[in-house]
C-alpha beads as a LAMMPS data file, in Angstrom:
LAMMPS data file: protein, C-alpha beads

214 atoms
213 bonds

1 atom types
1 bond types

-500.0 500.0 xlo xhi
-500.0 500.0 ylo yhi
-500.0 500.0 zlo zhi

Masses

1 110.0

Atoms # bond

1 1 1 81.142 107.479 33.405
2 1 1 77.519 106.888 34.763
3 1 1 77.486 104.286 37.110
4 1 1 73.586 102.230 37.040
5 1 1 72.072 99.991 39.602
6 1 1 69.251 97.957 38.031
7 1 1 66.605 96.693 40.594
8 1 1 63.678 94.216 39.261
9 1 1 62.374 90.850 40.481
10 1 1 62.830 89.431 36.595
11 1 1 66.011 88.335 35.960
12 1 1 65.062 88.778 32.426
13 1 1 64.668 92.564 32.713
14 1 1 67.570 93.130 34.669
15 1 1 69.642 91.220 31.384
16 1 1 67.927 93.031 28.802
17 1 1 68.659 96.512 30.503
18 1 1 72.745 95.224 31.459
19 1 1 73.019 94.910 27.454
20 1 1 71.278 97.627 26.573
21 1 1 73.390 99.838 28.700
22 1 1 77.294 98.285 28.734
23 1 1 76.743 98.477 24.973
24 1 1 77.151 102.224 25.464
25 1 1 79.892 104.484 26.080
26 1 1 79.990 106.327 29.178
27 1 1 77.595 104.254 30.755
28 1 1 78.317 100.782 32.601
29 1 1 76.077 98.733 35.102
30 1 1 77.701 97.966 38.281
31 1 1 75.339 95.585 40.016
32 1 1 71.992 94.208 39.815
33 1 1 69.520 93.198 42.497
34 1 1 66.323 91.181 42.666
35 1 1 64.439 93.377 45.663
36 1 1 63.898 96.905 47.226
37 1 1 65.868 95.394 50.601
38 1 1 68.698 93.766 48.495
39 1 1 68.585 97.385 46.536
40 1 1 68.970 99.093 49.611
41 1 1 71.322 97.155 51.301
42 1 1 73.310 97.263 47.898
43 1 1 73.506 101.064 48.567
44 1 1 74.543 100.995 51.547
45 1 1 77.632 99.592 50.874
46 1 1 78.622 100.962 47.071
47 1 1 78.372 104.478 45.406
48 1 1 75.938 104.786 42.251
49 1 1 74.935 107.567 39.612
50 1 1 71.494 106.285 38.728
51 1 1 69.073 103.103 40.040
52 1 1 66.849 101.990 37.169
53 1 1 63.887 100.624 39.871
54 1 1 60.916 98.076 39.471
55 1 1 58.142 99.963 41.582
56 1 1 56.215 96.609 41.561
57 1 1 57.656 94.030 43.680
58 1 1 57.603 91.652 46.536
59 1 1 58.729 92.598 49.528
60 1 1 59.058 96.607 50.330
61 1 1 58.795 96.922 46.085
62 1 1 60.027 100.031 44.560
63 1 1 58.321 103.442 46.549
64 1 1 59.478 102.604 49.752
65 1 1 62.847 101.112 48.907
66 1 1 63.314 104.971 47.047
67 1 1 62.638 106.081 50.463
68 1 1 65.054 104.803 52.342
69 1 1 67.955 104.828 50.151
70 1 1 67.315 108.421 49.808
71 1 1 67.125 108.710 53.207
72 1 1 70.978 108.396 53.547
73 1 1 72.113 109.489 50.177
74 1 1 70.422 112.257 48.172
75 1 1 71.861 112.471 45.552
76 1 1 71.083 109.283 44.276
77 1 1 69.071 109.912 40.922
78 1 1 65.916 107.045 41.126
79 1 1 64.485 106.069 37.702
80 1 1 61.129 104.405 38.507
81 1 1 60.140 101.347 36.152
82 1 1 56.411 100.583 35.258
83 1 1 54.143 98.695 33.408
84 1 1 51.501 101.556 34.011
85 1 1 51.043 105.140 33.252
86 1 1 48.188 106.419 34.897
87 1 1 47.754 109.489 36.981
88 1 1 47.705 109.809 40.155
89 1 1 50.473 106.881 40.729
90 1 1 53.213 109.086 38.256
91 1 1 52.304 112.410 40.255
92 1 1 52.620 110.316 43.954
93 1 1 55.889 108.763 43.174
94 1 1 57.723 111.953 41.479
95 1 1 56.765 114.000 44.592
96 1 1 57.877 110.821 46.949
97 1 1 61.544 112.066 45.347
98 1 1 61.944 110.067 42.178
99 1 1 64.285 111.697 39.818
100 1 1 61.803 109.869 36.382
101 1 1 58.858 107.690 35.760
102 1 1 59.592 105.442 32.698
103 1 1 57.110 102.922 30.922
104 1 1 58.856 99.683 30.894
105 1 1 57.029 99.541 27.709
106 1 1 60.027 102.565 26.718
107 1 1 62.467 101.742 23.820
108 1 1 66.157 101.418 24.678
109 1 1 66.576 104.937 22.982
110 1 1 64.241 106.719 25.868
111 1 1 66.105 104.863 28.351
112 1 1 69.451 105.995 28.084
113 1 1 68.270 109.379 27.407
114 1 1 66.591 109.179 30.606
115 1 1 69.487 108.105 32.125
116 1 1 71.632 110.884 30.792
117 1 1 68.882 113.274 31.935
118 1 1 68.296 112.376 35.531
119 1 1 72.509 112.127 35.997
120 1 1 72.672 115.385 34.446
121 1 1 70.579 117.133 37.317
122 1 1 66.978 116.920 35.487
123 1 1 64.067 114.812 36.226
124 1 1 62.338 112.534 33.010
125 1 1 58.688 111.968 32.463
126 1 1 58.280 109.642 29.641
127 1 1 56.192 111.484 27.272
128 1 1 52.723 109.134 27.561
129 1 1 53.176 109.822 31.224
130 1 1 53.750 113.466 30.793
131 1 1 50.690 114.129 29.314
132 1 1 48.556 112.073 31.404
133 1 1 49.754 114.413 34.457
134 1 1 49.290 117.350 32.652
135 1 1 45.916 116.176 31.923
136 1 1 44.886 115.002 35.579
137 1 1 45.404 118.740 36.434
138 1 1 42.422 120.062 34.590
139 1 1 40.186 117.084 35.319
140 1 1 38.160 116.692 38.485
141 1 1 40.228 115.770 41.746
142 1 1 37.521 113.783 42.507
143 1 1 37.615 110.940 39.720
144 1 1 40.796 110.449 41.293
145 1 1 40.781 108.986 44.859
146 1 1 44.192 108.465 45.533
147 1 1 45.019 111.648 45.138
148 1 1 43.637 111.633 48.911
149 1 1 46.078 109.811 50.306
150 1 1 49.498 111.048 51.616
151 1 1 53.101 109.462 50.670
152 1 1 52.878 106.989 53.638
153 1 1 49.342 105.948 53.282
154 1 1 50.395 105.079 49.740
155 1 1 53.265 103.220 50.365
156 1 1 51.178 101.129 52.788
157 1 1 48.322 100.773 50.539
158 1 1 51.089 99.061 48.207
159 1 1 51.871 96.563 50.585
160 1 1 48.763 95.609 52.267
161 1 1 47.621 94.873 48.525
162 1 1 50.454 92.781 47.369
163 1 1 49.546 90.316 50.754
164 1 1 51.815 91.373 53.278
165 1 1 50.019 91.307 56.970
166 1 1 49.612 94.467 59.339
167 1 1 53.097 92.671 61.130
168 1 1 55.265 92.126 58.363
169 1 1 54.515 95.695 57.086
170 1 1 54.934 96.566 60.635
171 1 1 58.215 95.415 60.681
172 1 1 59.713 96.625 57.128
173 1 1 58.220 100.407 58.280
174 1 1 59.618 99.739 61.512
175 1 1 56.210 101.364 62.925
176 1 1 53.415 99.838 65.461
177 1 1 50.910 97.118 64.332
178 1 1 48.329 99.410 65.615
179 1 1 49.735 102.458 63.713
180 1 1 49.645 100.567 60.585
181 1 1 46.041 99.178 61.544
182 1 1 45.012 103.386 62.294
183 1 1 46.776 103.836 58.092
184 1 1 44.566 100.689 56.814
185 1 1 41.273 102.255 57.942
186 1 1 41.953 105.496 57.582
187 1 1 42.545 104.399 53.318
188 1 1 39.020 102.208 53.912
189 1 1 37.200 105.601 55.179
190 1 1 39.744 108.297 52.694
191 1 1 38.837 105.727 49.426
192 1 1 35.337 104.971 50.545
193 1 1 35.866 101.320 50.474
194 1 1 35.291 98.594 53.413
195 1 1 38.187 95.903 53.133
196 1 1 41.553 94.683 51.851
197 1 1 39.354 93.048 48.818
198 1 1 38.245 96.813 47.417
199 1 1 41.316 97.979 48.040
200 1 1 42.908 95.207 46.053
201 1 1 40.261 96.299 43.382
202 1 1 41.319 99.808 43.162
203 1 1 44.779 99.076 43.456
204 1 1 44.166 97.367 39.908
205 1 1 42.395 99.857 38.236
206 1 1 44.682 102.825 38.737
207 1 1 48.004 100.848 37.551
208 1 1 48.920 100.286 41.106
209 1 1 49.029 96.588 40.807
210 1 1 49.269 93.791 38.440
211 1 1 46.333 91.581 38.004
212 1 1 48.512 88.625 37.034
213 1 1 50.731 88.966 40.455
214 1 1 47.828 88.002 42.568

Bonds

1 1 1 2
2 1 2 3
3 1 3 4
4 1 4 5
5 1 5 6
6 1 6 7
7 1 7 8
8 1 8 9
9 1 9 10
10 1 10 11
11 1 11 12
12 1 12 13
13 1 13 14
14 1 14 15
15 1 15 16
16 1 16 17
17 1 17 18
18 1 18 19
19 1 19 20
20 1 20 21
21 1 21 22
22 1 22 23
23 1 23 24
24 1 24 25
25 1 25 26
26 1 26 27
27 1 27 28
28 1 28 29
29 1 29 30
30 1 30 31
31 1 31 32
32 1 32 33
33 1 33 34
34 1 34 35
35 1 35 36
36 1 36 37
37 1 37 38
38 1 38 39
39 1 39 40
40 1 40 41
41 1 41 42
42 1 42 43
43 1 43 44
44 1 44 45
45 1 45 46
46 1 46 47
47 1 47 48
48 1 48 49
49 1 49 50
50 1 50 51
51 1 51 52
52 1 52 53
53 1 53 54
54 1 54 55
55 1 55 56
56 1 56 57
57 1 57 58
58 1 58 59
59 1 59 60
60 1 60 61
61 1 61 62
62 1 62 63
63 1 63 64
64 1 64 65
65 1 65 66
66 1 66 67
67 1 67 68
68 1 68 69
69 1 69 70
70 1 70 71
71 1 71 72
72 1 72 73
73 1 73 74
74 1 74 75
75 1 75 76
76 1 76 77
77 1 77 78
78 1 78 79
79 1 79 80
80 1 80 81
81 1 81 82
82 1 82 83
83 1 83 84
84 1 84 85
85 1 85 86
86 1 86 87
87 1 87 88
88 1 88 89
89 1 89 90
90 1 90 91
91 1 91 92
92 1 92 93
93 1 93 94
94 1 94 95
95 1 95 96
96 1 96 97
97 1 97 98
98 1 98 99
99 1 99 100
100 1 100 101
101 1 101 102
102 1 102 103
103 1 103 104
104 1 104 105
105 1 105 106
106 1 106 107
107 1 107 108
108 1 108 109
109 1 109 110
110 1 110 111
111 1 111 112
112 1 112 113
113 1 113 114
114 1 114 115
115 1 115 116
116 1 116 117
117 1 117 118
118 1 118 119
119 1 119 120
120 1 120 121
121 1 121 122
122 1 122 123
123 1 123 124
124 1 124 125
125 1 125 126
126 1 126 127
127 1 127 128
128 1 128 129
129 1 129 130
130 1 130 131
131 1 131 132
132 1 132 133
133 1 133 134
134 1 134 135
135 1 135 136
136 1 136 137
137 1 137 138
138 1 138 139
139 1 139 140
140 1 140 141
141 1 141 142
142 1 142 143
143 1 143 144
144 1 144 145
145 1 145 146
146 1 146 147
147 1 147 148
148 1 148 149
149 1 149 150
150 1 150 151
151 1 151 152
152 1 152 153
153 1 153 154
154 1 154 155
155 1 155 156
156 1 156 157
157 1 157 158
158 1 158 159
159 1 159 160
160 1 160 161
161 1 161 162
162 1 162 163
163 1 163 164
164 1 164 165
165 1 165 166
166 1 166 167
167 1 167 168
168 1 168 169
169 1 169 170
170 1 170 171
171 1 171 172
172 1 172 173
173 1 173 174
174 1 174 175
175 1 175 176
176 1 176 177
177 1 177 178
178 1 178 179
179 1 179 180
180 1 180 181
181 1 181 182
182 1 182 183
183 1 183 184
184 1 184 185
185 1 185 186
186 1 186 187
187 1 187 188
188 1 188 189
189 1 189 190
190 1 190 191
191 1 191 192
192 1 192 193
193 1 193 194
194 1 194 195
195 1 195 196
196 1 196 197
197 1 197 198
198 1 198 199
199 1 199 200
200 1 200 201
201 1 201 202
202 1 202 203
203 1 203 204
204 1 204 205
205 1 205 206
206 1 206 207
207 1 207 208
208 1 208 209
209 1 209 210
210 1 210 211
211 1 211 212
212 1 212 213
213 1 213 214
């Protein structure tokens, strides 16, 4: 029996993806929660097979939530969940530790397979997402700015862009105000931007963040 989290701020989703998978065999979701903390707390205290995970939420949201629920169990297998297939995000999140990067866009087919994949010991690409990392690799490095920045800087560059302030993300990193302040220009100076605004911008354009969330 594989045992799935689902994580997503849309109750919606989470429903969909509960029938989806308890209509299978060998497959049964044993909790859902509406945030990376709740997700992380949640795995604190129960044993799971796979997390189907929203990257895009409030709060910590999906990358960083990965990080620390990895950070006491391994062997967790992380599906990430996205709107958005565009390289360098795909590339940034499968090296952060995800075990597969799946369009939300994906029909119920791909994500059981996926499922069955990542519990099996493998790691899924869905195939759109595939080829656009196969393609960044011959392109120029430098049409693709992010591809700068290291796991933390992203993971910060997440947050400051969905609204949070240098404290709150501060707090959720458990690192200094002033060492979060030393990440936010360094991103300015590595993206060759001057503010939160531009940042915002970019965040946008490579499938980082939803226009309609802000």
């Amino acid at each position: 029996m594989i045992d799935v989290l689902l994580v997503d701020d849309h109750v919606l989703i989470r429903t969909g993806m509960r029938r989806i998978i308890d209509d299978v065999r060998g497959m049964r979701v044993i909790g859902d929660v509406n945030s990376g903390e709740e997700a992380v707390k949640w795995c604190r205290n129960n044993v799971v097979d796979v997390i189907l995970m929203d990257i895009n939420m409030p709060g910590i949201g999906g990358l960083e939530a990965m990080n620390k629920i990895l950070r006491f169990n391994a062997s967790i297998n992380v599906i990430m969940l996205t709107m958005h297939t565009e390289n360098p995000f795909p590339t940034k999140v499968m090296q952060a530790g995800a075990a597969g990067y799946l369009s939300k866009a994906a029909p119920p087919e791909e994500v059981l397979n996926a499922i069955r994949i990542v519990h099996s010991g493998q790691r899924y690409l869905s195939p759109e997402i595939a080829q656009q990392m196969a393609l960044s690799q011959i392109s120029d490095s430098a049409d693709e700015p992010l591809s700068k920045l290291s796991e933390r800087e992203l993971q910060i560059m997440i947050m400051i862009t969905k609204g949070l302030r240098v404290v709150d993300i501060s707090e959720q990193l458990n690192l200094n105000p002033k060492t979060i302040n030393s990440y936010r220009y360094r991103l300015f100076d590595k993206l060759g931007i001057k503010g939160d605004v531009e940042l915002t911008h970019l965040a946008i354009r490579y499938g980082m963040l939803d226009a309609d969330m802000l």
